[in-house]
C-alpha positions as CSV (number, residue, x, y, z in Angstrom):
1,X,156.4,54.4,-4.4
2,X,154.6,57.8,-4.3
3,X,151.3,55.8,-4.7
4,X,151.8,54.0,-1.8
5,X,153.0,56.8,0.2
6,X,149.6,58.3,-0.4
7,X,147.7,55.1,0.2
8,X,149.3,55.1,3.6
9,X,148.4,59.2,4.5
10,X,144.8,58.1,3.3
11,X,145.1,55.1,5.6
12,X,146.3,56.6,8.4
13,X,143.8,59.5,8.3
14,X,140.7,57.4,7.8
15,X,142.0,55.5,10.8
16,X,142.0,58.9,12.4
17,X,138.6,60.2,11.8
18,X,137.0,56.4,12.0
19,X,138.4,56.3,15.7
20,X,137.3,59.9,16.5
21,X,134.1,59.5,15.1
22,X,132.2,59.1,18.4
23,X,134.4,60.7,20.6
24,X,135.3,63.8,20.2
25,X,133.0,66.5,20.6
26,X,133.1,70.0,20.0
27,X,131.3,72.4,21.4
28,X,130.2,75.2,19.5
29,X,127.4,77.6,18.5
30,X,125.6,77.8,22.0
31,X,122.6,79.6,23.0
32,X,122.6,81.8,26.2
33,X,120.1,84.3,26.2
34,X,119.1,86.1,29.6
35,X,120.1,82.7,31.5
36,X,121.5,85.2,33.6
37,X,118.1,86.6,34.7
38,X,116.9,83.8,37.0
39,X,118.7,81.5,39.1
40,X,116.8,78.4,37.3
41,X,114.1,77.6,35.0
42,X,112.0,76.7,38.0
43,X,112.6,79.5,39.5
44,X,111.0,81.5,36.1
45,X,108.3,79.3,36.0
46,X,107.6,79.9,39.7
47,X,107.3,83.5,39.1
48,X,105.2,83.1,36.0
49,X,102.7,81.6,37.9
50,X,102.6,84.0,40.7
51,X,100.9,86.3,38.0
52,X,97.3,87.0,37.2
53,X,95.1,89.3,35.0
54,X,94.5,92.7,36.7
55,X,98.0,93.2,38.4
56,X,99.5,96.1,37.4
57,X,102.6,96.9,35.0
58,X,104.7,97.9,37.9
59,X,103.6,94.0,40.0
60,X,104.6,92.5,36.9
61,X,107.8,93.6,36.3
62,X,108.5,93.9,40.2
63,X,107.4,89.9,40.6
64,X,110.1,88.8,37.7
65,X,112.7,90.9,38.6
66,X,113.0,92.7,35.4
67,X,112.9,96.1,33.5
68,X,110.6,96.4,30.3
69,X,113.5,97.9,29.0
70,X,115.1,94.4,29.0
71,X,112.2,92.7,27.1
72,X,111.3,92.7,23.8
73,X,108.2,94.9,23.1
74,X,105.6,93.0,20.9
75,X,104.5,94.3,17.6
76,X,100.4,94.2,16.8
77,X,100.8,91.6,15.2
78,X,102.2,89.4,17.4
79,X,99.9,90.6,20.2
80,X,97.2,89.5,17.6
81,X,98.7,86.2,17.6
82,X,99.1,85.6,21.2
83,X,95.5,86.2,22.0
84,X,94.1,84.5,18.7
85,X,96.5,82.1,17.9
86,X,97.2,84.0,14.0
87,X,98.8,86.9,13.3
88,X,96.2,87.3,10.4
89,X,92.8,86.6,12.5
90,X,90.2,88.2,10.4
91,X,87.5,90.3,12.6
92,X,84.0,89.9,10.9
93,X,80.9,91.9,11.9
94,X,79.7,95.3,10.9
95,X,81.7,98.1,10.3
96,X,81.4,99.3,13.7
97,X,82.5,96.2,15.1
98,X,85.1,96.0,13.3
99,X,86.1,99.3,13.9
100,X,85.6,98.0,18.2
101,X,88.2,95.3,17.4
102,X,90.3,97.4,16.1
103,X,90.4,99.9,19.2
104,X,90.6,96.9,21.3
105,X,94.0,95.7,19.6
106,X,95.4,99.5,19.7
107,X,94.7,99.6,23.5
108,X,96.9,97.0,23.7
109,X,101.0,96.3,24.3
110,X,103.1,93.5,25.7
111,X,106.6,92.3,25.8
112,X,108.3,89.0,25.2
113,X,111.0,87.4,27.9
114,X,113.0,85.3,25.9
115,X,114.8,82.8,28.4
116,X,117.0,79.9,27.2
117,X,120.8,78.2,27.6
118,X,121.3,75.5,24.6
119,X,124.7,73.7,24.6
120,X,125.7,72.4,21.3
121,X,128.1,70.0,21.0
122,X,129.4,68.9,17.5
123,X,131.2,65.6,16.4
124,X,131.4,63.2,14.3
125,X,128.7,60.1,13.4
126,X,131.3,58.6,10.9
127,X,134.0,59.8,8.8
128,X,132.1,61.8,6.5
129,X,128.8,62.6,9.0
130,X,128.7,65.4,11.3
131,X,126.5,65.0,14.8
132,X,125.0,67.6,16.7
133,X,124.0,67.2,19.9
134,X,121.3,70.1,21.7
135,X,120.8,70.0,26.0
136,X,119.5,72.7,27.9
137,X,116.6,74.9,27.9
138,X,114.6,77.4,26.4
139,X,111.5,79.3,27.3
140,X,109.7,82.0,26.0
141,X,106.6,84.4,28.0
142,X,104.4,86.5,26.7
143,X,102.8,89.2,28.3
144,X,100.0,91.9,27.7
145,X,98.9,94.6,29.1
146,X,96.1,96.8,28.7
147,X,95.4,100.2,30.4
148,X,98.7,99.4,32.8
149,X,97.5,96.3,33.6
150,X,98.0,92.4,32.3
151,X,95.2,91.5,30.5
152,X,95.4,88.2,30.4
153,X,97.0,85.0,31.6
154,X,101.4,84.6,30.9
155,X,101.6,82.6,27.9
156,X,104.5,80.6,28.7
157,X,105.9,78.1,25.8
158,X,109.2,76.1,25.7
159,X,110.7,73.8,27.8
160,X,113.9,71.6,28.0
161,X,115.7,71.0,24.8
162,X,117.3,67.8,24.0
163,X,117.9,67.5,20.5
164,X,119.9,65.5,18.3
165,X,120.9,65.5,14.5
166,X,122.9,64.2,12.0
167,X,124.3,65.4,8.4
């Protein structure tokens, strides 16, 4: 009698979770960072491109709406790896070029604008397999800045997230 009691539960609950399985979602585990900032990804981009090498700091920060104390200030090396594309680019030359290069990169700062809003939603693929699903968006700039002003061109990388696993 107990044994089929049990059968039953373990019925009833596989019933459960089968007719669940696509259904349900939970969210959970979302990613808003500084989606507050700007009234739309468009609108970021929009004021990305409004920028150009030679405006100074003050343009910059004045065009996005922003403090540098709300960015992230770039290390060396990832100002290394913004302009060559590895943080471990290796200068060759003489010494005294070398020793050039390595002014160069000193004269140099930046910040990174992280910019994103990821909903996750959770659920359930089948009774023992957990789906994610990812929507939204998520951007990153980076900019640098030599003598006060931006050296170069925003390096703006992301774009809309639509993502969805399985485990």
């Amino acid at each position: 009698m107990a044994k089929m009691r049990l059968m039953a539960i373990l019925l009833v609950l596989t019933l459960a979770f089968t007719g669940c399985a696509g259904r349900a979602p939970v969210p959970g585990g979302d990613d808003d960072t500084n989606s507050k900032f700007y009234e739309s990804p468009g609108d970021l981009i929009n004021r990305i491109n409004q920028l150009h090498p030679g405006m100074t700091h003050g343009q910059v920060f004045h065009i996005l709406d922003r403090h540098a104390a709300e960015l992230t200030k770039l290390s060396r090396a990832e100002i290394n790896g913004a302009l060559y594309g590895s943080q471990n680019a290796q200068f060759d030359g003489s010494l005294a070029e070398q020793e050039a290069a390595r002014h160069f990169l000193q004269s140099l700062y930046g910040y990174r604008l992280d910019y994103a809003k990821v909903q996750r939603k959770h659920g359930f693929s089948s009774p023992i397999r957990v789906r994610t699903n990812k929507e939204g968006y998520r951007y990153q700039v980076l900019l640098i800045f030599q003598h006060g002003r931006l050296y170069d061109q925003p390096i703006l990388s992301g774009g809309v997230v639509t993502d969805s696993s399985s485990r």
